[in-house]
mmCIF file of the protein (N, C-alpha, C, O) and its ligand, coordinates in Angstrom:
data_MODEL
# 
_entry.id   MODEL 
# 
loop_
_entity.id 
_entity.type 
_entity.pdbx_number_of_molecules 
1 polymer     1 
2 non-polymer 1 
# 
_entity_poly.entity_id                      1 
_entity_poly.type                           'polypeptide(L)' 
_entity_poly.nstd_linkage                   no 
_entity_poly.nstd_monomer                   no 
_entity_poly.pdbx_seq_one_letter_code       
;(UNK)(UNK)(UNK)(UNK)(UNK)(UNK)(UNK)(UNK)(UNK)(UNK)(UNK)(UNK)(UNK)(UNK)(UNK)(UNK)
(UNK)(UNK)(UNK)(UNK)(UNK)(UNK)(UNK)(UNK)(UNK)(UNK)(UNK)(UNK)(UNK)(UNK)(UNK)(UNK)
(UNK)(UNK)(UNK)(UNK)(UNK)(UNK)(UNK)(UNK)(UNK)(UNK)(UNK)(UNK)(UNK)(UNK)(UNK)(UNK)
(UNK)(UNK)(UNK)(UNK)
;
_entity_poly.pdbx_seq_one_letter_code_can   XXXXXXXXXXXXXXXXXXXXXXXXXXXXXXXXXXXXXXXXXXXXXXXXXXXX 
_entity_poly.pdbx_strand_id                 A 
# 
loop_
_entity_poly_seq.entity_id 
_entity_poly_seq.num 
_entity_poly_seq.mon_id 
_entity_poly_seq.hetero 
1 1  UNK n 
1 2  UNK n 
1 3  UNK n 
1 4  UNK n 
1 5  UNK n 
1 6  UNK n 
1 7  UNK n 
1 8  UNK n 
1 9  UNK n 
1 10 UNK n 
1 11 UNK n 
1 12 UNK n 
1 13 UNK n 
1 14 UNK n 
1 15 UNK n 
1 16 UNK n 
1 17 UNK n 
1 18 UNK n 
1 19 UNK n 
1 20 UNK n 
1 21 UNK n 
1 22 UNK n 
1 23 UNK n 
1 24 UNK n 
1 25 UNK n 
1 26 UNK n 
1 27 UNK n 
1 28 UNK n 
1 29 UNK n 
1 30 UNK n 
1 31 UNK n 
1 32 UNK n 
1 33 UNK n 
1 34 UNK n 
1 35 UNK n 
1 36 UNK n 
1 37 UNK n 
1 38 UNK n 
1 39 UNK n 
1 40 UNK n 
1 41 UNK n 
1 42 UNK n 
1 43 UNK n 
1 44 UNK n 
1 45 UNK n 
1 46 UNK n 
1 47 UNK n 
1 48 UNK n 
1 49 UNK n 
1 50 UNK n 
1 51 UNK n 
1 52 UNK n 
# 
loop_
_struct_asym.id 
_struct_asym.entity_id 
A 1 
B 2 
# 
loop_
_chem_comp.id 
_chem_comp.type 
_chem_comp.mon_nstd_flag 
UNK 'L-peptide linking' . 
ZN  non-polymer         . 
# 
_pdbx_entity_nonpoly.entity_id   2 
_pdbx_entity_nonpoly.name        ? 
_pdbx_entity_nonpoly.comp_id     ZN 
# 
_pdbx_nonpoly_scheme.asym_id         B 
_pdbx_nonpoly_scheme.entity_id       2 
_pdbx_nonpoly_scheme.mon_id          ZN 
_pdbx_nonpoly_scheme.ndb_seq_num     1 
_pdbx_nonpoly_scheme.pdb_seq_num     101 
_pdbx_nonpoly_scheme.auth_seq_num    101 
_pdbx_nonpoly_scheme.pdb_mon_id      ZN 
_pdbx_nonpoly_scheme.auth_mon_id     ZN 
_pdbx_nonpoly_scheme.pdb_strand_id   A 
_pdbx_nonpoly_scheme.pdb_ins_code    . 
# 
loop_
_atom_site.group_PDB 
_atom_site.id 
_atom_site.type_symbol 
_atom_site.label_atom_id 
_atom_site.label_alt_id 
_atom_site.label_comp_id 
_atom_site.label_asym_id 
_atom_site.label_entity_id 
_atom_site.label_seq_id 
_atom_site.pdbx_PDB_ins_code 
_atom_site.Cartn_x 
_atom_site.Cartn_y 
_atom_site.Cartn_z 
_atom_site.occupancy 
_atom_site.B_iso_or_equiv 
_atom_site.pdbx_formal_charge 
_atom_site.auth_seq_id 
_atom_site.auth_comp_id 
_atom_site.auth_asym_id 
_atom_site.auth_atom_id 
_atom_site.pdbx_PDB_model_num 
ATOM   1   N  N  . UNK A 1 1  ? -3.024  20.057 8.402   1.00 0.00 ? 1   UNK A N  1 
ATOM   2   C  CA . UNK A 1 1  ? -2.968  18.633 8.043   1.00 0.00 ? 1   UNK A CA 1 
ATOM   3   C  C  . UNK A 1 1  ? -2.856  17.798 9.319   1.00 0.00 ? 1   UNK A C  1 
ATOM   4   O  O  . UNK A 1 1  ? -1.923  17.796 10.123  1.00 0.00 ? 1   UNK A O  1 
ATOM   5   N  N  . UNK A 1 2  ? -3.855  17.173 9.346   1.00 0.00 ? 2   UNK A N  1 
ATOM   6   C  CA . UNK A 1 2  ? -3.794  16.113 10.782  1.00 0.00 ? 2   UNK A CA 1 
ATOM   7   C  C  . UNK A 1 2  ? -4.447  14.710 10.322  1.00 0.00 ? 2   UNK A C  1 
ATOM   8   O  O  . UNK A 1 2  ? -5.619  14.385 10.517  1.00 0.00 ? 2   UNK A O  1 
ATOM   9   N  N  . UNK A 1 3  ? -3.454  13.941 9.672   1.00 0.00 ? 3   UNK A N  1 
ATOM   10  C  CA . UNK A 1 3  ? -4.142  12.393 9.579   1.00 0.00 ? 3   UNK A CA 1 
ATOM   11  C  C  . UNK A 1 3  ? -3.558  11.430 10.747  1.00 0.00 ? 3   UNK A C  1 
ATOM   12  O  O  . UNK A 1 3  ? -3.607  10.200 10.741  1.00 0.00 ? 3   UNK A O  1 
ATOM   13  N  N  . UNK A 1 4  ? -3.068  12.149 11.619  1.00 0.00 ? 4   UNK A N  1 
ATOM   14  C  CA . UNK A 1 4  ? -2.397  10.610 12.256  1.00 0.00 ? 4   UNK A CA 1 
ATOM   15  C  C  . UNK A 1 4  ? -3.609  9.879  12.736  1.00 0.00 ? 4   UNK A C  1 
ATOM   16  O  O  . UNK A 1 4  ? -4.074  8.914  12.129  1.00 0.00 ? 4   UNK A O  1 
ATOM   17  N  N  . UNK A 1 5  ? -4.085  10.341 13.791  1.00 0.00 ? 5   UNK A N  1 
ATOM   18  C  CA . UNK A 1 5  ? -4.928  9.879  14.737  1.00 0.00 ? 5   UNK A CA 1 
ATOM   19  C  C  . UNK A 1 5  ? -6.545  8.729  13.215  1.00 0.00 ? 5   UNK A C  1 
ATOM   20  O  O  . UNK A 1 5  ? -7.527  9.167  12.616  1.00 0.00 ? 5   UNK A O  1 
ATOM   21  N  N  . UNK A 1 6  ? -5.860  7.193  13.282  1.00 0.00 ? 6   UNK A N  1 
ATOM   22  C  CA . UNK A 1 6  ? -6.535  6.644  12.021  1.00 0.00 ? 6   UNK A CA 1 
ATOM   23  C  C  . UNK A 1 6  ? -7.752  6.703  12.684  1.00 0.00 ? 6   UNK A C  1 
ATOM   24  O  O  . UNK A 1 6  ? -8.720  7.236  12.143  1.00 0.00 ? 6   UNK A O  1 
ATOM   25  N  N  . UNK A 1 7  ? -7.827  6.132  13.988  1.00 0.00 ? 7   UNK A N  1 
ATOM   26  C  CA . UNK A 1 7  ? -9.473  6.011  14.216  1.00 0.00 ? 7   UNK A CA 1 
ATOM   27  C  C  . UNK A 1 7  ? -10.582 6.463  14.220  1.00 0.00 ? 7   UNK A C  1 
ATOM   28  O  O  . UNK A 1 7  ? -11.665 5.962  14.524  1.00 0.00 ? 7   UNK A O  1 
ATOM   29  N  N  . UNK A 1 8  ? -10.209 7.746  13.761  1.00 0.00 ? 8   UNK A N  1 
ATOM   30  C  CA . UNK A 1 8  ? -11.315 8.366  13.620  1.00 0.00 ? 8   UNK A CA 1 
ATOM   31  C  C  . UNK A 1 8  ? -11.379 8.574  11.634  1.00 0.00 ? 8   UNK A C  1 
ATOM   32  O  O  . UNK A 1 8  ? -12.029 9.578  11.345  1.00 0.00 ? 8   UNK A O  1 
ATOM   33  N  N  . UNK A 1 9  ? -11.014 8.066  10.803  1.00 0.00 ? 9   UNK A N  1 
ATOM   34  C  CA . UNK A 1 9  ? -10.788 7.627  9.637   1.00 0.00 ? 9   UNK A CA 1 
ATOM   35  C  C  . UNK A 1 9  ? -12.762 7.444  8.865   1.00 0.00 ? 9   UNK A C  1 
ATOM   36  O  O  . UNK A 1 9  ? -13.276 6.405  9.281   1.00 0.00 ? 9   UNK A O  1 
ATOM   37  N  N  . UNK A 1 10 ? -13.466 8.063  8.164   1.00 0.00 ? 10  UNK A N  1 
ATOM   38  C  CA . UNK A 1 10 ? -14.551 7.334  7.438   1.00 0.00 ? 10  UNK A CA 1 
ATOM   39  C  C  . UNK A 1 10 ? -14.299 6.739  6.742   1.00 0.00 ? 10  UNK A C  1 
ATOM   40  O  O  . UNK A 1 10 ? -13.362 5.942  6.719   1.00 0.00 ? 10  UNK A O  1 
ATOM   41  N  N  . UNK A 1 11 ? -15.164 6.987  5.881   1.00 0.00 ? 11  UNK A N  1 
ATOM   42  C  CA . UNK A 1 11 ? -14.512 6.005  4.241   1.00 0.00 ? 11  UNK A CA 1 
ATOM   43  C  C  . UNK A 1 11 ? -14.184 6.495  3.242   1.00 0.00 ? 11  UNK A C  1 
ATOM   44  O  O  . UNK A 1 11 ? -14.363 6.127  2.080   1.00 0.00 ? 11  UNK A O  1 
ATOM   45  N  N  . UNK A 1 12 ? -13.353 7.930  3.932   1.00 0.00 ? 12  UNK A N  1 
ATOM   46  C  CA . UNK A 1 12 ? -12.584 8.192  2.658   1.00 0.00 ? 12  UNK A CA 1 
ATOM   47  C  C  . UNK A 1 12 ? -10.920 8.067  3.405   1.00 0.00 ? 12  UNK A C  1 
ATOM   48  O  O  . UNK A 1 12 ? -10.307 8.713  4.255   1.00 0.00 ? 12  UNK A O  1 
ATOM   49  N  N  . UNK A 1 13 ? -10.687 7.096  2.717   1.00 0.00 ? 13  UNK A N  1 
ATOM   50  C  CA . UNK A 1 13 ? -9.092  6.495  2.534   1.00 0.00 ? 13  UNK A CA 1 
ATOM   51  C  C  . UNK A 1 13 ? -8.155  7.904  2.005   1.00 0.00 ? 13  UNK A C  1 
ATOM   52  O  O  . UNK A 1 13 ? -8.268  8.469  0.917   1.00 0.00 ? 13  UNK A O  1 
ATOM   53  N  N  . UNK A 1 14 ? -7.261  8.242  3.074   1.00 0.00 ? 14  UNK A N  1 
ATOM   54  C  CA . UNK A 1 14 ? -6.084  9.672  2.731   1.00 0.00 ? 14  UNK A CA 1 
ATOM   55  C  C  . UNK A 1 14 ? -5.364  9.089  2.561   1.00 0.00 ? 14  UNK A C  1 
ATOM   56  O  O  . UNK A 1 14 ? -4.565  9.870  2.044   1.00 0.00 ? 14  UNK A O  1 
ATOM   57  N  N  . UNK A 1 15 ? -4.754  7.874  2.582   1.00 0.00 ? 15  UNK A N  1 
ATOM   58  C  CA . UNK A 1 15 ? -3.568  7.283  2.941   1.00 0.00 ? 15  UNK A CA 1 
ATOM   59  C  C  . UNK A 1 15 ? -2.559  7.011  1.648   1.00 0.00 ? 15  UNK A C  1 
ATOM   60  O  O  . UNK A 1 15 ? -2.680  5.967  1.007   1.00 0.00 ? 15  UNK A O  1 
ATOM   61  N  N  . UNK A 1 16 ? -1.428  8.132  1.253   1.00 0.00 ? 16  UNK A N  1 
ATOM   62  C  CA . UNK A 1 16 ? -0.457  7.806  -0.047  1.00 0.00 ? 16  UNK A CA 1 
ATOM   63  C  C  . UNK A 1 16 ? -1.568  9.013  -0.681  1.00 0.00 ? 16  UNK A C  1 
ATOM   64  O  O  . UNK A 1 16 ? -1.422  9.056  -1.903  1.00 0.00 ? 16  UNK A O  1 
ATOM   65  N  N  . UNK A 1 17 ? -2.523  9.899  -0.250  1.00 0.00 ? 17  UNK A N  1 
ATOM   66  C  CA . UNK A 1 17 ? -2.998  10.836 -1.007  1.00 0.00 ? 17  UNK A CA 1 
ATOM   67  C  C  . UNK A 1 17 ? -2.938  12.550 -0.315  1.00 0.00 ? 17  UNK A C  1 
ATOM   68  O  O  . UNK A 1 17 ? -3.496  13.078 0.647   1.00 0.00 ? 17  UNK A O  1 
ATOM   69  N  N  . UNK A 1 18 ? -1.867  13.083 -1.461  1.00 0.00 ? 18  UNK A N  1 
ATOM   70  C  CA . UNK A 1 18 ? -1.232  14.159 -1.148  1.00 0.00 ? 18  UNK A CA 1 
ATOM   71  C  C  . UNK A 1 18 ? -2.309  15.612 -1.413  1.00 0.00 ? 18  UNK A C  1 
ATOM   72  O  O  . UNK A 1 18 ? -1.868  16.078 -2.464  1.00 0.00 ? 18  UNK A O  1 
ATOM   73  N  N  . UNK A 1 19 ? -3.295  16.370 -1.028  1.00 0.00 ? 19  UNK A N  1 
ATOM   74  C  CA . UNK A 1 19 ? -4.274  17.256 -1.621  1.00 0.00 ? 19  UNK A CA 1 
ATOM   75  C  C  . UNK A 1 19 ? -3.553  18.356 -1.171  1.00 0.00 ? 19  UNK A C  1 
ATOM   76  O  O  . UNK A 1 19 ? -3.108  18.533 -0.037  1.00 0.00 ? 19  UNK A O  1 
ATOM   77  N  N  . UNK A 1 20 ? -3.457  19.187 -2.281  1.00 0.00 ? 20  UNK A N  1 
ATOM   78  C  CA . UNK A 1 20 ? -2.730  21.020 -2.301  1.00 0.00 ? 20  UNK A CA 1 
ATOM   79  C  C  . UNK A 1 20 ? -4.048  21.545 -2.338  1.00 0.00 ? 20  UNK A C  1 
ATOM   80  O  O  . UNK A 1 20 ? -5.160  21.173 -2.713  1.00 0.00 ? 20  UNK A O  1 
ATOM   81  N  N  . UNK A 1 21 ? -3.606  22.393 -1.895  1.00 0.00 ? 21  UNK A N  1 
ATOM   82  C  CA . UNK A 1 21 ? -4.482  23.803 -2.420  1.00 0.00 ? 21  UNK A CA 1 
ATOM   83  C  C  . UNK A 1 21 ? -3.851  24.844 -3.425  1.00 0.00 ? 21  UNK A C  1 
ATOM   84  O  O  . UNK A 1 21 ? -2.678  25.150 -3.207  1.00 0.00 ? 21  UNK A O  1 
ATOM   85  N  N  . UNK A 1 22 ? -4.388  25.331 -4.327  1.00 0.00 ? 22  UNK A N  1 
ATOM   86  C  CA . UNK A 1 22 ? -4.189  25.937 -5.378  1.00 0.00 ? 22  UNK A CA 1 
ATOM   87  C  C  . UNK A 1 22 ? -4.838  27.294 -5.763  1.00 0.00 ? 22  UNK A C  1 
ATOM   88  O  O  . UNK A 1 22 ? -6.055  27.341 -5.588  1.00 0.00 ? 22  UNK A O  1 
ATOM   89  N  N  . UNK A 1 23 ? -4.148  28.572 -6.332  1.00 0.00 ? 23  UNK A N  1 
ATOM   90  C  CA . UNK A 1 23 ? -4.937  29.439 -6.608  1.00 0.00 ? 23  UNK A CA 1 
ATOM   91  C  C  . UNK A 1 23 ? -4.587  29.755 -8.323  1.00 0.00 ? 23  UNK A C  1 
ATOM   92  O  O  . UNK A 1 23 ? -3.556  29.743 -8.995  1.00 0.00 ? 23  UNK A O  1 
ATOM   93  N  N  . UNK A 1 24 ? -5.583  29.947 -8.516  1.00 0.00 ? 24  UNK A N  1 
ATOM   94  C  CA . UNK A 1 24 ? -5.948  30.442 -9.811  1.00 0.00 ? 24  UNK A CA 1 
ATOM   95  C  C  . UNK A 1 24 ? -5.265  31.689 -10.320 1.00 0.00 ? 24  UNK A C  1 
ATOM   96  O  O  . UNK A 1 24 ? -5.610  32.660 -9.646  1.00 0.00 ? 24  UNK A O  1 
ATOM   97  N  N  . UNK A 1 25 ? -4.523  31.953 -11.156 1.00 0.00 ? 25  UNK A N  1 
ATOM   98  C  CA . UNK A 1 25 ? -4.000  33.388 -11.715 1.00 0.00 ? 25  UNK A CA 1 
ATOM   99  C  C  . UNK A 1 25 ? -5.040  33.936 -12.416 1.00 0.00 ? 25  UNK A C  1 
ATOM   100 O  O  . UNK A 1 25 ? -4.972  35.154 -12.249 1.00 0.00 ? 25  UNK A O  1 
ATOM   101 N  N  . UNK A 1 26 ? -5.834  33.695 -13.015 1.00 0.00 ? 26  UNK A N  1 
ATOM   102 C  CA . UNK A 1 26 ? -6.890  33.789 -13.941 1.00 0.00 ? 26  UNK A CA 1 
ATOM   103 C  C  . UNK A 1 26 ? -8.546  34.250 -13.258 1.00 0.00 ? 26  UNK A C  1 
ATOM   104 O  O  . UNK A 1 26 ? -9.272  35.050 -13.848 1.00 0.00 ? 26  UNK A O  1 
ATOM   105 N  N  . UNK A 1 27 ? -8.799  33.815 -12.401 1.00 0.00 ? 27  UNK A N  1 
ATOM   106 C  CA . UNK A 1 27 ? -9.998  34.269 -11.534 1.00 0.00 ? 27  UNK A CA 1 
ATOM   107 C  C  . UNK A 1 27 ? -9.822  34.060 -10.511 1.00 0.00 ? 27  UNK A C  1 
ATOM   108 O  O  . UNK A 1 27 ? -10.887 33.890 -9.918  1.00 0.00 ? 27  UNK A O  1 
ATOM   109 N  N  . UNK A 1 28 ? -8.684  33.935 -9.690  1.00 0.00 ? 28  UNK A N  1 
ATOM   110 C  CA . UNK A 1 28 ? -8.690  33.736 -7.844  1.00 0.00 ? 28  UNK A CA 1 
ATOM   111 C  C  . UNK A 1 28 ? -9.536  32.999 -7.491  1.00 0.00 ? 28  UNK A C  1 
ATOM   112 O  O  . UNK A 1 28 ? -10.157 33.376 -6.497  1.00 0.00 ? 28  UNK A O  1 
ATOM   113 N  N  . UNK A 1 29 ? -9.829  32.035 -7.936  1.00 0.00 ? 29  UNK A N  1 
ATOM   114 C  CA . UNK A 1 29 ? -10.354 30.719 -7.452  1.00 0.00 ? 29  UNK A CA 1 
ATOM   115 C  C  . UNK A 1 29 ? -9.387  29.443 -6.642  1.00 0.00 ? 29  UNK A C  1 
ATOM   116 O  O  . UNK A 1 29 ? -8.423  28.808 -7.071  1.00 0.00 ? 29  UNK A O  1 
ATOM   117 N  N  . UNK A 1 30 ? -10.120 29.381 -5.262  1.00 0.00 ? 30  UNK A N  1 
ATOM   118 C  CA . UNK A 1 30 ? -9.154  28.496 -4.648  1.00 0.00 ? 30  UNK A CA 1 
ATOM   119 C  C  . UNK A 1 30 ? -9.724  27.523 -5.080  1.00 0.00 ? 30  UNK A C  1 
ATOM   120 O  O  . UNK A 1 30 ? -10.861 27.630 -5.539  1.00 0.00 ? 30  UNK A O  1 
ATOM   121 N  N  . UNK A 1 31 ? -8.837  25.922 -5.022  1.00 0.00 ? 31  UNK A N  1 
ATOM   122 C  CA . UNK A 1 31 ? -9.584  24.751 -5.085  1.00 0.00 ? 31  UNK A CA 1 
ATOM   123 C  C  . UNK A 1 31 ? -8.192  23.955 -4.615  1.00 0.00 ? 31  UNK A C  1 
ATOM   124 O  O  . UNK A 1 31 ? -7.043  24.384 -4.710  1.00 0.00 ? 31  UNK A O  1 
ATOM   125 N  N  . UNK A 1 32 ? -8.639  22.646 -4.072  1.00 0.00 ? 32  UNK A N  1 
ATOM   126 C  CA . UNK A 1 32 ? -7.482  21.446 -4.172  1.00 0.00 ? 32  UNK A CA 1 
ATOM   127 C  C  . UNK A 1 32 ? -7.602  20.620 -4.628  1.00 0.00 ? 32  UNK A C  1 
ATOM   128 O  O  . UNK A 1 32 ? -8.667  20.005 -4.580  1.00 0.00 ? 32  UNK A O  1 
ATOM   129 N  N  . UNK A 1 33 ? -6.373  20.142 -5.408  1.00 0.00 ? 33  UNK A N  1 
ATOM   130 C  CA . UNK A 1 33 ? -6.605  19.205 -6.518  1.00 0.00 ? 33  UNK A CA 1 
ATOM   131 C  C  . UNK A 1 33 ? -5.111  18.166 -5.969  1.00 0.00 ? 33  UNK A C  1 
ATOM   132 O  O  . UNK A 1 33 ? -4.340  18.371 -5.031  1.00 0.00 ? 33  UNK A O  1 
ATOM   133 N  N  . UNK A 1 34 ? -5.131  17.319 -6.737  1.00 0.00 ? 34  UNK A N  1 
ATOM   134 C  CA . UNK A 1 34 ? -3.687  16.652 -6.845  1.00 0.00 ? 34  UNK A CA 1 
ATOM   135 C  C  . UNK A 1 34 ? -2.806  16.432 -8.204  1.00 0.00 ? 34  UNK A C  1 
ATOM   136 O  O  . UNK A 1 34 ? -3.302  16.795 -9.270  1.00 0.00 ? 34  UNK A O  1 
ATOM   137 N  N  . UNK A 1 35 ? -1.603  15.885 -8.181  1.00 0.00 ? 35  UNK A N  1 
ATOM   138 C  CA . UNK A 1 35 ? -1.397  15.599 -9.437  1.00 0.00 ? 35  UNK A CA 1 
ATOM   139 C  C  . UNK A 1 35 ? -0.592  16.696 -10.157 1.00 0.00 ? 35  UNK A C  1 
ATOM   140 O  O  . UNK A 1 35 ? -0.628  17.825 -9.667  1.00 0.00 ? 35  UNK A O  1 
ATOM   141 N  N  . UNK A 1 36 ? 0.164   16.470 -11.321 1.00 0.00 ? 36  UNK A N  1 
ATOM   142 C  CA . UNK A 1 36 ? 0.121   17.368 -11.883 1.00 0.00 ? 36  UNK A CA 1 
ATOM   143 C  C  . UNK A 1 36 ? 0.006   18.324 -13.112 1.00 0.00 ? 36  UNK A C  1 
ATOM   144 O  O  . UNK A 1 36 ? 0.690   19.285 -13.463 1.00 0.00 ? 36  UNK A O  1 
ATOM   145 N  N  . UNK A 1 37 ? -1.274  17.629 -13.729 1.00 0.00 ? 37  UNK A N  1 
ATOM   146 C  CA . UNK A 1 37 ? -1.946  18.489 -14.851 1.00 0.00 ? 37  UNK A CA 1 
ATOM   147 C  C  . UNK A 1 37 ? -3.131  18.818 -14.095 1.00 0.00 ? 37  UNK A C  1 
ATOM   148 O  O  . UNK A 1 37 ? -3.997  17.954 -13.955 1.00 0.00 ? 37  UNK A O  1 
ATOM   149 N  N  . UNK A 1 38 ? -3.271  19.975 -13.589 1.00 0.00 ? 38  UNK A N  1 
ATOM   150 C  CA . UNK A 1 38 ? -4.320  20.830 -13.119 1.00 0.00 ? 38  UNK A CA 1 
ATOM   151 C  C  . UNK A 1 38 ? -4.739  21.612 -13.845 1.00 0.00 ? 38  UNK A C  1 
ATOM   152 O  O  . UNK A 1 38 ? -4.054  22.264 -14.632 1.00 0.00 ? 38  UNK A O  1 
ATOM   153 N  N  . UNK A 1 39 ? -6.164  21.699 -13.684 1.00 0.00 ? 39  UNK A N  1 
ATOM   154 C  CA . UNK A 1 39 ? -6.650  23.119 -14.352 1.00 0.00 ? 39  UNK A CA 1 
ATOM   155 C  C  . UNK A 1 39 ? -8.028  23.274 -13.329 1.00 0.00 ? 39  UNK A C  1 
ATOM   156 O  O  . UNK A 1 39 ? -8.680  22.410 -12.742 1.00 0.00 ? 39  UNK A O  1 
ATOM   157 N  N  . UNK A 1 40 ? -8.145  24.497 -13.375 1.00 0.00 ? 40  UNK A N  1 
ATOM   158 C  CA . UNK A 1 40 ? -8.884  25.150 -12.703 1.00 0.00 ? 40  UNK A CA 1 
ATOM   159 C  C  . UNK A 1 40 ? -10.272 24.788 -13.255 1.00 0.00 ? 40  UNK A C  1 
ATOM   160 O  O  . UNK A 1 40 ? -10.563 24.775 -14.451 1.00 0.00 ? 40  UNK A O  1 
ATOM   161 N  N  . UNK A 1 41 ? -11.050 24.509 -12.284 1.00 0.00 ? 41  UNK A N  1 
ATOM   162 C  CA . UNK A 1 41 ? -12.102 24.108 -12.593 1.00 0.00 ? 41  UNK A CA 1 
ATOM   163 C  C  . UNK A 1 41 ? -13.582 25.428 -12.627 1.00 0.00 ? 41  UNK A C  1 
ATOM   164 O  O  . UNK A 1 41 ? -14.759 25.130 -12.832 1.00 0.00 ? 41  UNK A O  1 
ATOM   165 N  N  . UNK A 1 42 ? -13.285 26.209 -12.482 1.00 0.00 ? 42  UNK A N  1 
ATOM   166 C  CA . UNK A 1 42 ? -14.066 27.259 -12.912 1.00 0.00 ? 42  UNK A CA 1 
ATOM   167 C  C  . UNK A 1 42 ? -13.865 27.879 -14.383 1.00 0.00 ? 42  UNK A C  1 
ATOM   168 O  O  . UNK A 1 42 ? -14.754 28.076 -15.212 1.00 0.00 ? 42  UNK A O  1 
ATOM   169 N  N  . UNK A 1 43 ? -12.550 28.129 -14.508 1.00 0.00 ? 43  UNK A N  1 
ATOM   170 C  CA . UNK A 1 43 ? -11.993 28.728 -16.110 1.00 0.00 ? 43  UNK A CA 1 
ATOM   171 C  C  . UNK A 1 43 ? -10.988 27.904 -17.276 1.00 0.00 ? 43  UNK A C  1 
ATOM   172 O  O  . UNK A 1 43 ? -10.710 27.922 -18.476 1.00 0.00 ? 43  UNK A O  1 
ATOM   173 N  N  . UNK A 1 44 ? -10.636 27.110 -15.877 1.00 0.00 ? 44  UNK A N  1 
ATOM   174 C  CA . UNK A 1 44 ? -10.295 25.397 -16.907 1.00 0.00 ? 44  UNK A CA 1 
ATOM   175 C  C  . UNK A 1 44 ? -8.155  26.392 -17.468 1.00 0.00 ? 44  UNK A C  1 
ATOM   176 O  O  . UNK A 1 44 ? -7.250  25.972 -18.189 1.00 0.00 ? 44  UNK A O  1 
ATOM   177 N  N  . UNK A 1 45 ? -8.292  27.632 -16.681 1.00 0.00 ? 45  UNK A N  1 
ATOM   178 C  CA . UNK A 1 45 ? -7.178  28.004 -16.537 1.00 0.00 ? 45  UNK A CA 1 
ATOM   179 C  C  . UNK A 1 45 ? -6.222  26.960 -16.211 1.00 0.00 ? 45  UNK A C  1 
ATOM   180 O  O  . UNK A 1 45 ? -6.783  26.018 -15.651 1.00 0.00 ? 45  UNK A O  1 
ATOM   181 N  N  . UNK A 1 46 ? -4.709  26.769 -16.399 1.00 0.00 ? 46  UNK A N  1 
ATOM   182 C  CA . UNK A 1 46 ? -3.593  26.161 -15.988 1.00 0.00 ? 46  UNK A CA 1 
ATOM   183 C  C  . UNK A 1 46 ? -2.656  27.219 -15.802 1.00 0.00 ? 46  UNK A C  1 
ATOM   184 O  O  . UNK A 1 46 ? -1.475  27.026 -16.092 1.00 0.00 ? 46  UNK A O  1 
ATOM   185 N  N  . UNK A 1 47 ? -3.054  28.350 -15.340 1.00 0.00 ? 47  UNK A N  1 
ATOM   186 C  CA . UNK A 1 47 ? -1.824  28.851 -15.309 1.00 0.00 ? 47  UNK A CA 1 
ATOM   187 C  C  . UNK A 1 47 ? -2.084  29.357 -13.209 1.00 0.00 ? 47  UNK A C  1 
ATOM   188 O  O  . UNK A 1 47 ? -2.346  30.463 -12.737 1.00 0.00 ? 47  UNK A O  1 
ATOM   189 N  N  . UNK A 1 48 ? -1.920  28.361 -12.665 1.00 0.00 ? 48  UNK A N  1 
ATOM   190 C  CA . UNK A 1 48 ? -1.933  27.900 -11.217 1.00 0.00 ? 48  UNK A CA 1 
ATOM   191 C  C  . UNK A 1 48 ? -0.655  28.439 -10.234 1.00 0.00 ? 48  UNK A C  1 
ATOM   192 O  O  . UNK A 1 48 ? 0.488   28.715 -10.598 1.00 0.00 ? 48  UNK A O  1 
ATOM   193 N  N  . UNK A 1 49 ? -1.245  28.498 -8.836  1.00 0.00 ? 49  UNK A N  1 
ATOM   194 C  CA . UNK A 1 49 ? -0.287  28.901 -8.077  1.00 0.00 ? 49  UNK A CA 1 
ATOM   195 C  C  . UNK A 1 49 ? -0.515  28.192 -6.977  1.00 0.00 ? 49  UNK A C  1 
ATOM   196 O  O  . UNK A 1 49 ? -1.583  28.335 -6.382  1.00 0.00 ? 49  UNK A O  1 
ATOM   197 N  N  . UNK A 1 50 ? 0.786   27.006 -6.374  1.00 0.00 ? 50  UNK A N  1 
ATOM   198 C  CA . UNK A 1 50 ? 0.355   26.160 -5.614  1.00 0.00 ? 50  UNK A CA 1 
ATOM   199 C  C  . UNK A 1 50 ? 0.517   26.865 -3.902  1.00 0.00 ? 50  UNK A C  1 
ATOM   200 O  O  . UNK A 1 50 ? 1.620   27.273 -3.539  1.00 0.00 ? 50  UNK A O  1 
ATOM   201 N  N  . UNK A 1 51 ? -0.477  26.922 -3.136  1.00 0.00 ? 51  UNK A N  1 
ATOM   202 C  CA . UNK A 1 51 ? -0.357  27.309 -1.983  1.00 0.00 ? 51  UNK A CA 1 
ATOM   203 C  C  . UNK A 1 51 ? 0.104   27.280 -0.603  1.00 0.00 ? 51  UNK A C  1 
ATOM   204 O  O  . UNK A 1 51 ? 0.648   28.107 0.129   1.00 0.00 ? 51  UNK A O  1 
ATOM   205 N  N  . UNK A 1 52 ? -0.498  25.388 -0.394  1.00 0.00 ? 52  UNK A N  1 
ATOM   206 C  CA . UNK A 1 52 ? 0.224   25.038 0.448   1.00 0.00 ? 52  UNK A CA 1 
ATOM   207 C  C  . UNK A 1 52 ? -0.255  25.231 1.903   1.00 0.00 ? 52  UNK A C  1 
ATOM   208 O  O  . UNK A 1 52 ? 0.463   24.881 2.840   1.00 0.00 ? 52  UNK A O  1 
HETATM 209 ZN ZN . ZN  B 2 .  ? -9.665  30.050 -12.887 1.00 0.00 2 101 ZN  A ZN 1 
# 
């Protein structure tokens, strides 16, 4: 995780936005999502393991 340095910033705004990474119990699918009603977007599984 490296947001300090803003100037080099496009146009996607991080700022107050927290992204995990997540693994899947169900098919070992990584993905990052936020929030917290997740589901896995391959098997639509919720039964998640947050990574970090
Ligand atoms: Zn899954």
């Amino acid at each position: 995780m490296c947001f300090v340095d803003s100037s080099t910033a496009d146009s996607v705004d991080m700022s107050g936005v927290v992204m995990s990474t997540y693994k899947c119990n169900a098919c070992d699918n990584k993905f990052k999502g936020m929030g917290s009603k997740l589901s896995c977007p391959t098997c639509q599984s919720t039964d998640l393991k947050k990574l970090d």
